[in-house]
N, C-alpha and C positions, 0 to 999 in steps of 0.2 A: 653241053659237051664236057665238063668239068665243073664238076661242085666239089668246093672246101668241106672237109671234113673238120678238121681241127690246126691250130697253128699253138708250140708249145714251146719253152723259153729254157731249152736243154742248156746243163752245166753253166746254168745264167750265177754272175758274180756281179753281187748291187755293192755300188758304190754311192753314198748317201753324204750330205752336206746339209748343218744345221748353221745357224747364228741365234745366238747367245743373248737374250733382250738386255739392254743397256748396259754393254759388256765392257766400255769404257772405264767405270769406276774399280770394275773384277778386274782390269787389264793390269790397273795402276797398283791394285793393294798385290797383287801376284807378282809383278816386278818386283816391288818391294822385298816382300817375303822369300822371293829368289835370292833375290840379292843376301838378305842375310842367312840362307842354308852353303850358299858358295864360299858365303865366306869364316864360314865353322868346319866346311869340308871340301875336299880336293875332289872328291865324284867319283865313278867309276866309270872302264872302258868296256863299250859294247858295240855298239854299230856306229857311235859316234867318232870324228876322225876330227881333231883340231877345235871341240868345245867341250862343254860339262853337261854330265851326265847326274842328275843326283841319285844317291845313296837310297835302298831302300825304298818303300813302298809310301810315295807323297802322300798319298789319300791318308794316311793314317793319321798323317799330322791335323793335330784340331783346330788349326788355322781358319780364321772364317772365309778368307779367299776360296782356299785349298776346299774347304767342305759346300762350299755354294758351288763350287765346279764340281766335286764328288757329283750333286745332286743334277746337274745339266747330263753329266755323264751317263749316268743310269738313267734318265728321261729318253735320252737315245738310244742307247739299246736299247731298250724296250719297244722306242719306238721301228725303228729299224727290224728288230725281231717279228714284232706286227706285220710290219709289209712284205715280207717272207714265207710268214703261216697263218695261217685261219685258224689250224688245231692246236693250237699251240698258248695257252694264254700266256704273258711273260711273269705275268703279276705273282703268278703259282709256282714261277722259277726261285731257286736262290741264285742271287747272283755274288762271281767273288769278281774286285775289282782292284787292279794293280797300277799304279802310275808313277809317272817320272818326270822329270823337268828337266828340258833341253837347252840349252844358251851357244847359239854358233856366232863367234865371231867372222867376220871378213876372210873366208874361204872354208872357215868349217862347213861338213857335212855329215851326213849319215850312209855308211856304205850302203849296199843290197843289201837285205836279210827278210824275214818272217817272223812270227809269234808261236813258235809251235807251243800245243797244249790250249790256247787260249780260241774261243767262240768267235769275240770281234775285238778287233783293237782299232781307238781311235787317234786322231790328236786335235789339240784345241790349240789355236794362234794366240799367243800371247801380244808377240808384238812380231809385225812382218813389216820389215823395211820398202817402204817403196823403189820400185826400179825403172826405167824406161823401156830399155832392152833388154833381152838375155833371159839366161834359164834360172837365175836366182832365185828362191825363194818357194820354186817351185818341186810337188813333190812328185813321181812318178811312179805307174802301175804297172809292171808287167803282164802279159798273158801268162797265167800259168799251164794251158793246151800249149801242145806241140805241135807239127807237120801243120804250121797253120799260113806258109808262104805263097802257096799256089792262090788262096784266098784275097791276096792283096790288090788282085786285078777287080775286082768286083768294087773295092774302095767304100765297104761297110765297116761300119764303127762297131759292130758288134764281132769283128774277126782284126781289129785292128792288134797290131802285136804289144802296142805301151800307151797308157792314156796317162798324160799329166794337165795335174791344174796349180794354180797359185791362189792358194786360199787368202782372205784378208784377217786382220785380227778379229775375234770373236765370233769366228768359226770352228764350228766342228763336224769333223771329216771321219767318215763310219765307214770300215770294210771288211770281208771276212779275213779271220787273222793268217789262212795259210797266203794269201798274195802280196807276194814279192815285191816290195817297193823301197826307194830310196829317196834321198833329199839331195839334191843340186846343190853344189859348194855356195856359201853368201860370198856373191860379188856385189855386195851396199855398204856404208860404212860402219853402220850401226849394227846391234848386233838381231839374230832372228832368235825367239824365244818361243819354244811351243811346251807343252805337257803330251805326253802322251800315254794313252792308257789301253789296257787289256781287261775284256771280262769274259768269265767262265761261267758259264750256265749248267746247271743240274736238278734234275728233278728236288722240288721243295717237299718238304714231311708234310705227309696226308695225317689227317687225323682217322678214326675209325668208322664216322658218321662218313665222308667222304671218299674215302675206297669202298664202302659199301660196308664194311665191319665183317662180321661172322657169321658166318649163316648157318643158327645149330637149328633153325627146322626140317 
């Protein structure tokens, strides 16, 4: 009476989640290193509200915390890009990659906003304060579809209107950079520390053997 023809994963937005192999000792020397950029610079304001933002593009410093996380960074996109395309090798991309180091004290947060320009943007937990109750710590995803309330009776996670989670330290969190997300004010005492990072993907330079060259016969 009815046979499936196909089922397909329309306007589908992957939200992906790594950990970091023995991300304890990267936790400790990156606090560190935090500590002494915050305290050479006052930071800049962006979508942060009540902590520090730092200056400039982290990755560039030749720090070996900062550059062992460069390299987790790029391990996920790439991998993340994988589970998206089949035709797509990532290895053949260039990638440019921008990051920042966040520090919220006891009610900072990060308003709503986006990445516009950028492919995926992640964040890696530095340190996330424990909580028992409450939205602390936690960061949240909006739908970016609209007219999508009549859907709420049905009670699917794939037409849901905001997914949040609370990542732990040595986690890293991958999503496409246009979706709208913000971070919950720290109600812990300690303060939450994340990096966060944006990459840009573009066709990488072919050589002439690989586009096939010239064909003067």
């Amino acid at each position: 009476m009815l046979e499936p023809i196909a089922s397909e994963r329309l306007f589908y937005t992957p939200l992906l989640r790594f950990r970091v192999h023995d991300h304890e000792a990267l936790d400790e020397a990156l606090l560190a290193h935090g500590e002494l950029l915050r305290g050479t610079s006052e930071g800049v304001a962006k979508s942060n509200r009540g902590g520090w933002h730092s200056e400039g593009n982290l990755f560039d410093d030749p720090a070996d915390p900062v550059q062992t996380l460069r390299e987790a960074a790029v391990l996920s996109v790439m991998e993340a890009t994988r589970s998206v395309t089949s035709k797509v090798d990532p290895e053949k991309l260039e990638m440019k990659l921008f990051a920042w180091m966040n520090m919220n004290p006891t009610g900072g947060f990060n308003a709503p906003h986006t990445h516009p320009g950028a492919h995926w943007s992640g964040v890696y937990y530095v340190r996330q304060p424990k909580v028992e109750t409450g939205n602390s710590g936690m960061i949240e995803f909006l739908d970016p579809r609209s007219d999508l309330p009549n859907w709420r009776l049905l009670q699917s996670k794939a037409f849901r209107p905001k997914r949040k989670i609370r990542p732990e330290a040595g986690e890293i969190v991958l999503f496409p950079s246009y979706l709208v997300h913000w971070v919950y004010p720290n109600e812990a005492g300690g303060e939450r520390v994340t990096i966060a990072f944006n990459a840009t993907l573009r066709k990488g330079q072919t050589t002439d053997a690989e586009s096939g060259g010239d064909d003067d016969d």
